[in-house]
C-alpha positions as CSV (number, residue, x, y, z in Angstrom):
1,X,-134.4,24.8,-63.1
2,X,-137.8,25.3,-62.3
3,X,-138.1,28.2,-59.3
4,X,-141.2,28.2,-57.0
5,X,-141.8,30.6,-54.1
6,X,-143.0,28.2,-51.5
7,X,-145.8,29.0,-49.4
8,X,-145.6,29.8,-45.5
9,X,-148.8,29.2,-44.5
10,X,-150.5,25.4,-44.6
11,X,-152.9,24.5,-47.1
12,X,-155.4,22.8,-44.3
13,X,-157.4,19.5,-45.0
14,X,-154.3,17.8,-47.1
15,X,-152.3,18.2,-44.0
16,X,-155.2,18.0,-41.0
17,X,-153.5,15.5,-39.3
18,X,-150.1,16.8,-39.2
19,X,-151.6,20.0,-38.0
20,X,-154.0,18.7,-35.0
21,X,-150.9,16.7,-33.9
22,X,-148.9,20.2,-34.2
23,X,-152.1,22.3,-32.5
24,X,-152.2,20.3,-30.1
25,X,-148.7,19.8,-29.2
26,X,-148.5,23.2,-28.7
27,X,-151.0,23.0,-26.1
28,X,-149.6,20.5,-23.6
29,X,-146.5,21.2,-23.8
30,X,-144.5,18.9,-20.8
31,X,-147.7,16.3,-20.8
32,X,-145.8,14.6,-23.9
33,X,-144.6,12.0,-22.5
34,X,-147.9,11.4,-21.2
35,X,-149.8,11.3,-24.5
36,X,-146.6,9.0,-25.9
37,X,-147.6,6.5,-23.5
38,X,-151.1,6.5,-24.1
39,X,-151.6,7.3,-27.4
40,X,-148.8,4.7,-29.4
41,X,-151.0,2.0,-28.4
42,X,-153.4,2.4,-30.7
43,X,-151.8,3.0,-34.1
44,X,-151.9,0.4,-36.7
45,X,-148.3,-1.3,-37.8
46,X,-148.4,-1.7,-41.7
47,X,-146.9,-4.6,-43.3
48,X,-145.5,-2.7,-45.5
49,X,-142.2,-1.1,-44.3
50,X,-140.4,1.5,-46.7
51,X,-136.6,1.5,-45.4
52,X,-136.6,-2.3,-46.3
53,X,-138.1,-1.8,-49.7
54,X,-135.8,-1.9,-52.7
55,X,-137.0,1.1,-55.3
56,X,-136.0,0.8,-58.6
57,X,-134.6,4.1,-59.2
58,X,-132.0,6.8,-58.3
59,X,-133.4,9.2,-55.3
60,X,-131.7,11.8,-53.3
61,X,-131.1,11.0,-49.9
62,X,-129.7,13.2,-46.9
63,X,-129.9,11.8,-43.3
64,X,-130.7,15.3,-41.5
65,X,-133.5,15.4,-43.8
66,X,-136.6,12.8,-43.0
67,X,-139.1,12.5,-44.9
68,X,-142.6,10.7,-44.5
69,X,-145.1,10.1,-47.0
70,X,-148.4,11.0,-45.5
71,X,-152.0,9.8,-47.1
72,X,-155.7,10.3,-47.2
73,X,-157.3,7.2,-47.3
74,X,-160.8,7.3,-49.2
75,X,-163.0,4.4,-48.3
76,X,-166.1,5.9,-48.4
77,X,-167.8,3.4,-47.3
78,X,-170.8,5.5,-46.8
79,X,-171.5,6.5,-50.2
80,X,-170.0,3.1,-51.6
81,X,-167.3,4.5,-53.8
82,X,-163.8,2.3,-54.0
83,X,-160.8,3.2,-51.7
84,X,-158.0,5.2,-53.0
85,X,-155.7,7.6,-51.7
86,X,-157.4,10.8,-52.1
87,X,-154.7,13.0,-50.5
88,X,-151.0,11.8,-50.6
89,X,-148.1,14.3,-49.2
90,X,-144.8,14.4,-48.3
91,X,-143.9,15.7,-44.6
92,X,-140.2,16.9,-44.2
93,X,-138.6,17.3,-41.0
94,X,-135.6,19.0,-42.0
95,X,-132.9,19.1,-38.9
96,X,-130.2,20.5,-40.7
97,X,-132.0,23.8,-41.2
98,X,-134.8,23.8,-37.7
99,X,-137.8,23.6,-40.8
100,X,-141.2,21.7,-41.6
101,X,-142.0,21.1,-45.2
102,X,-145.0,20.3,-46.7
103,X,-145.1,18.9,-50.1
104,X,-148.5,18.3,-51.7
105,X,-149.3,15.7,-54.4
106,X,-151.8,16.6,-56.5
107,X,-154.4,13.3,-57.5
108,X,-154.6,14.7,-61.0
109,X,-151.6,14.2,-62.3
110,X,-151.7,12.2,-65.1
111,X,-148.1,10.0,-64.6
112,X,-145.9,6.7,-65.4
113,X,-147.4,3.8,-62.7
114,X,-144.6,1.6,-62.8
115,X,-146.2,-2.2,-64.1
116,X,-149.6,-0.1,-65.3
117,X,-150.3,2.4,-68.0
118,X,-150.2,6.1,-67.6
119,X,-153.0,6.8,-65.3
120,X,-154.4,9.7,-62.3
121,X,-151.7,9.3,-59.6
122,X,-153.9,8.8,-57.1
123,X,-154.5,5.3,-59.1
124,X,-151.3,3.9,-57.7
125,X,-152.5,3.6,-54.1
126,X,-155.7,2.1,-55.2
127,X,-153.6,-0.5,-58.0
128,X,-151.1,-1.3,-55.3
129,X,-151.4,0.5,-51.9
130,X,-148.7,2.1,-50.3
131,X,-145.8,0.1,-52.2
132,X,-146.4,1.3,-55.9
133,X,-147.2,4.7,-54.4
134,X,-143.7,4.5,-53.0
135,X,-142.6,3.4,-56.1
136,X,-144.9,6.1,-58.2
137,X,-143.2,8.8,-56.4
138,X,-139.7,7.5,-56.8
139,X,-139.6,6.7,-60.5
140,X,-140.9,10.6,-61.1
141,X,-139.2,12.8,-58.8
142,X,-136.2,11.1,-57.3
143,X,-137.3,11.2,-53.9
144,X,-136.4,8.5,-50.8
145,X,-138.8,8.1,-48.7
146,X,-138.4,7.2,-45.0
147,X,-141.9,5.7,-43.7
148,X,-145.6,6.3,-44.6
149,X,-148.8,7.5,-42.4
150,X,-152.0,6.4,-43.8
151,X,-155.0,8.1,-42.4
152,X,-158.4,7.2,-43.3
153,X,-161.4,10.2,-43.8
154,X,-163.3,8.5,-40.7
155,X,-160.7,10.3,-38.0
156,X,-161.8,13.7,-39.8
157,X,-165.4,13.0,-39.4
158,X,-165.1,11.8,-36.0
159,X,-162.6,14.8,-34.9
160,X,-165.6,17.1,-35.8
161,X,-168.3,15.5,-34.6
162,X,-166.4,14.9,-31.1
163,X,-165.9,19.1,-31.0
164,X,-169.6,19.9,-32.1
165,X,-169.1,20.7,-35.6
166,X,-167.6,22.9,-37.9
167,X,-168.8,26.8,-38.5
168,X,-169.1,26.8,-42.8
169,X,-170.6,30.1,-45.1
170,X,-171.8,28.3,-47.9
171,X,-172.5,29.3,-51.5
172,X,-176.0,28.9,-52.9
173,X,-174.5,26.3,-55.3
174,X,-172.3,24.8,-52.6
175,X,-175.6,24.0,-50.9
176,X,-177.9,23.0,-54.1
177,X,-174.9,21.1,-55.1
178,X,-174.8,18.8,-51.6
179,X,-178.6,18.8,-51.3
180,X,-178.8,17.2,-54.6
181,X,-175.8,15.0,-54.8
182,X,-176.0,12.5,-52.0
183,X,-179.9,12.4,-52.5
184,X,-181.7,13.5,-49.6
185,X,-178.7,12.1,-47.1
186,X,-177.6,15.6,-46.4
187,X,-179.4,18.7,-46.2
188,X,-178.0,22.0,-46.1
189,X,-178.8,26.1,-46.6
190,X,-176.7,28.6,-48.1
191,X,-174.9,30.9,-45.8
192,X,-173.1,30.5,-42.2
193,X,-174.1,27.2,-40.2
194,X,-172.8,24.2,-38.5
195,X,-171.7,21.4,-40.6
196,X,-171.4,18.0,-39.0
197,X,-168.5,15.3,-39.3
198,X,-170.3,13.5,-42.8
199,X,-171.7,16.9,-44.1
200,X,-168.1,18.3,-43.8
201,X,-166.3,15.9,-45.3
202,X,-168.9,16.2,-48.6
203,X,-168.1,19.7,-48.5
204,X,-164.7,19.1,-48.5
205,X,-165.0,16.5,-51.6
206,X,-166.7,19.2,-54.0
207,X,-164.9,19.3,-57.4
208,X,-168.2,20.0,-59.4
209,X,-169.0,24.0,-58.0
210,X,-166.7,26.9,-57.8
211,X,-165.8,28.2,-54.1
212,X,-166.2,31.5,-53.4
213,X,-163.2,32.5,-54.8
214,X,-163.9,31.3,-58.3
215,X,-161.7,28.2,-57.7
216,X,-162.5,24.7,-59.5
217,X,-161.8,21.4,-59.4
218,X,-158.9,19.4,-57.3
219,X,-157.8,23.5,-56.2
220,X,-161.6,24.3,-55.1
221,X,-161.3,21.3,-53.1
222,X,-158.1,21.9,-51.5
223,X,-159.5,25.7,-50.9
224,X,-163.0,24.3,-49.3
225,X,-160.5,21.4,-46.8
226,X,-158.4,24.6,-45.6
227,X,-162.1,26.3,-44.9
228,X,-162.6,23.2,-43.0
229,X,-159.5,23.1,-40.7
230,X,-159.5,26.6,-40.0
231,X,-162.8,26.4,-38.1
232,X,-161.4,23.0,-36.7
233,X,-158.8,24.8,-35.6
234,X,-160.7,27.3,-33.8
235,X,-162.5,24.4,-31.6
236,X,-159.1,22.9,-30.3
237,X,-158.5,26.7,-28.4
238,X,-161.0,26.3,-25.8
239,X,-160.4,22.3,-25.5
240,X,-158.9,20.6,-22.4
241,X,-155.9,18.7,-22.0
242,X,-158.5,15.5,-21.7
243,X,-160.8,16.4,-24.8
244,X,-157.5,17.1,-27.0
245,X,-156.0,13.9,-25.9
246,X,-159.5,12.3,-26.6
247,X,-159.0,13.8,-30.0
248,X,-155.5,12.4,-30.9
249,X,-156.8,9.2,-30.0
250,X,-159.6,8.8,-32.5
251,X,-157.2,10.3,-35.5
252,X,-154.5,7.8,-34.7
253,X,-156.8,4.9,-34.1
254,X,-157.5,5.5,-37.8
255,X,-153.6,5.8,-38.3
256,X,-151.6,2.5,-40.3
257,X,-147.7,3.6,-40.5
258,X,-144.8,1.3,-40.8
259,X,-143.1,4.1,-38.1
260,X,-142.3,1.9,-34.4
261,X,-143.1,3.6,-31.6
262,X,-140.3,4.7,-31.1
263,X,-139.5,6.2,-34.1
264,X,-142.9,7.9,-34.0
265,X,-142.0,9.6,-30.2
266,X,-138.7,10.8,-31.7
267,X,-139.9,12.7,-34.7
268,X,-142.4,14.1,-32.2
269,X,-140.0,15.4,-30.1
270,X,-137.5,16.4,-32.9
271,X,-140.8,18.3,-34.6
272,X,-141.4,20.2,-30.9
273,X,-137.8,21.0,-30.4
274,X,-138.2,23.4,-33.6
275,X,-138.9,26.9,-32.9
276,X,-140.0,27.9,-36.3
277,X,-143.8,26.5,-36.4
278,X,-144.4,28.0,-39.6
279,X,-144.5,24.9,-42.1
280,X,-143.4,25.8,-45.5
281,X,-145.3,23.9,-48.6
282,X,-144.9,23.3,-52.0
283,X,-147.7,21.9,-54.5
284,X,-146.9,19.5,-57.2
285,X,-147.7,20.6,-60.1
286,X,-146.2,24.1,-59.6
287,X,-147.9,27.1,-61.2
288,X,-147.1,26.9,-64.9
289,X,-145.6,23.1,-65.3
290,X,-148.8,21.6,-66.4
291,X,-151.6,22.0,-68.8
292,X,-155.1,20.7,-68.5
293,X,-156.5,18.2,-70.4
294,X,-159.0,15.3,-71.4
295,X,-157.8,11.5,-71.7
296,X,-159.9,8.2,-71.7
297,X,-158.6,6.4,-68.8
298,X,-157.4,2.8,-68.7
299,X,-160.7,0.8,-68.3
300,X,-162.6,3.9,-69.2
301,X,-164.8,4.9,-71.9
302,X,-165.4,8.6,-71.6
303,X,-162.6,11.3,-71.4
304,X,-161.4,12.5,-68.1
305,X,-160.1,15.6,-67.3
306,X,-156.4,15.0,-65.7
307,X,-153.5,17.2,-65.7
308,X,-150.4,17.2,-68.2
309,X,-147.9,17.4,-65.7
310,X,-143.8,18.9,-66.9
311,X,-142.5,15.8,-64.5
312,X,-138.7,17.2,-65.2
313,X,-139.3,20.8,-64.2
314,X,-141.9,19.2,-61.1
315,X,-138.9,16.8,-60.1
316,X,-136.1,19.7,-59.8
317,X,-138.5,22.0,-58.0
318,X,-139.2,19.4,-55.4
319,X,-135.5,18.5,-55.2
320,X,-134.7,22.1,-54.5
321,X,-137.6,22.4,-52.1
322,X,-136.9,19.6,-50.0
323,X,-132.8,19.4,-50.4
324,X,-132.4,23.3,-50.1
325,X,-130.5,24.6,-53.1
326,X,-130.1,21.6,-54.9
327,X,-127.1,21.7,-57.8
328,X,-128.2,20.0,-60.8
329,X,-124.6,19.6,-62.1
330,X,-123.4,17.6,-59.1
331,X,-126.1,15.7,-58.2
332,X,-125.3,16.6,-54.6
333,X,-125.6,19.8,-52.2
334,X,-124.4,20.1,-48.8
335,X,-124.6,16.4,-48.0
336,X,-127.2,15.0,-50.3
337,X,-126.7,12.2,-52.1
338,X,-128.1,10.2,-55.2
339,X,-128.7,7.1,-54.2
340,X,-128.7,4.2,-56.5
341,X,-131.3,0.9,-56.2
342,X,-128.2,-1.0,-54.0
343,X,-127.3,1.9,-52.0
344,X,-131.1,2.2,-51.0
345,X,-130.5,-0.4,-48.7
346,X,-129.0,1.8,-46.1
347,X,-131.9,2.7,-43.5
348,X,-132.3,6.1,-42.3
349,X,-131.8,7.2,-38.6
350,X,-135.0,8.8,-37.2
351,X,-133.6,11.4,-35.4
């Protein structure tokens, strides 16, 4: 089996939602109930509803283990690009063991689309929305999936623009790179300044320059989005109960889930009932089960650059991560289960 030494601390933007809900948890404490009343109203109920889809594969199932499949929505609108999902995750609330698990999807991957040719993961979500990415993730790595979040980039523009900005050192090419880019639309200096909501989320979608660090690509990305929510982060300490709960209304009025309400106010109070904060994380691929390389895309001409992704070692490290010790030669561990395309009927208990 593939072994992995899961990360402690969150890898920011992929999970920015997740973690202003968990800031500001933290912050008001009792008021909960408070916020569940005025907050539920105005999330978005998909269509769409996982525990009554039928998957066609085997997936592990264990009903102290949730977990929700959480998504960046990409419209840009702004800059005229199609929609995909630009950040896809899965969020484990684990009951059995008091954890939170982060498992992050790399868009790169270059997989099986079930009903399409081998494309970008990310693909599925734009090919078929939230379904075939339900069913993407399935057929690959095994896993059951107990609801969806989809969160489109406007809540992480507005979030940032409602607190004043975000405090960003910039690289001389991070800068020449944005300047040039979105011709004249944004305008920034190298060094430390204050990026706004739109300028932000540019930053946040460089691929093209290294960070830093010497990172590239989809991992300079994810390096520059945890730049990003740090600083965020910093804003919500001085914020009042009214400005946070101002906050957690704009991300969730950008929030479509197939999660009721009340499903949504008990995995809020099962996450707060947890005394370890610390949310664990994986990222799919691990270290050393892919390779990079170039491909022409379906309805492409030109290669791409993707990556070659080990799916069997990928799907045993996420089993294990998720599951906790999983045993390959049972197919089950401490109450987990394989569950066929029949048995995935059952619907899972929130907690």
């Amino acid at each position: 089996m593939a072994q992995s030494k899961p990360k402690k601390k969150i890898r920011p933007w992929k999970v920015i939602v997740i973690g202003i809900l968990l800031l500001i948890s933290s912050f008001i404490g009792g008021k909960i109930g408070y916020l569940q009343y005025e907050l539920t109203s105005v999330i978005q109920h998909g269509e769409v509803s996982f525990q009554e889809m039928e998957v066609d594969a085997a997936t592990l199932y264990d009903k102290d283990i949730i977990n929700i499949l959480l998504i960046g929505a990409d419209s840009r609108e702004e800059w005229n690009d199609s929609g995909r999902s630009d950040s896809s995750m899965i969020a484990t609330l684990d009951m059995k063991n008091g954890q939170l698990k982060l498992t992050s999807l790399m868009r790169d991957m270059y997989i099986d689309i079930p009903g399409h040719e081998k494309n970008r993961f990310n693909a599925a979500y734009k090919f078929g929305g939230v379904s075939l990415l339900n069913q993407t993730i399935a057929q690959n790595f095994n896993i059951r999936l107990d609801g969806y979040v989809v969160v489109d980039f406007k809540a992480f523009r507005d979030v940032i623009d409602e607190l004043g900005g975000v405090t960003i050192t910039l690289t001389e090419l991070e800068a020449n790179y944005l300047n040039n880019a979105y011709h004249g639309k944004i305008q920034v200096k190298e060094g430390k300044q204050v990026l706004s909501g739109k300028e932000a989320l540019a930053y946040t979608r460089i691929r093209q320059v290294p960070t830093s660090t010497g990172k590239h690509y989809d991992f300079g990305r994810t390096e520059r989005q945890r730049t990003v929510l740090n600083s965020l982060f910093e804003k919500f300490k001085n914020q009042s109960f009214g400005e946070l709960t101002n906050v957690l209304k704009m991300v969730l009025s950008n929030v479509t889930t197939d999660l009721s309400n009340k499903q949504i106010s008990s995995l809020a109070f099962s996450v707060l009932k947890i005394e370890d904060k610390e949310i664990k994380q994986l990222c799919v691929p691990m270290e050393g089960t892919y390779t990079d390389i170039k491909v022409v895309l379906p309805a492409t001409t030109l290669p791409a650059k993707v990556l070659d992704v080990d799916i069997e070692a990928n799907k045993e490290g996420i089993e294990d991560f998720i599951f906790n010790k999983y045993e390959e030669s049972s197919g089950q561990q401490d109450g987990t289960e394989k569950t066929t395309k029949t048995e995935e009927s059952t619907q899972t208990e929130m907690p």
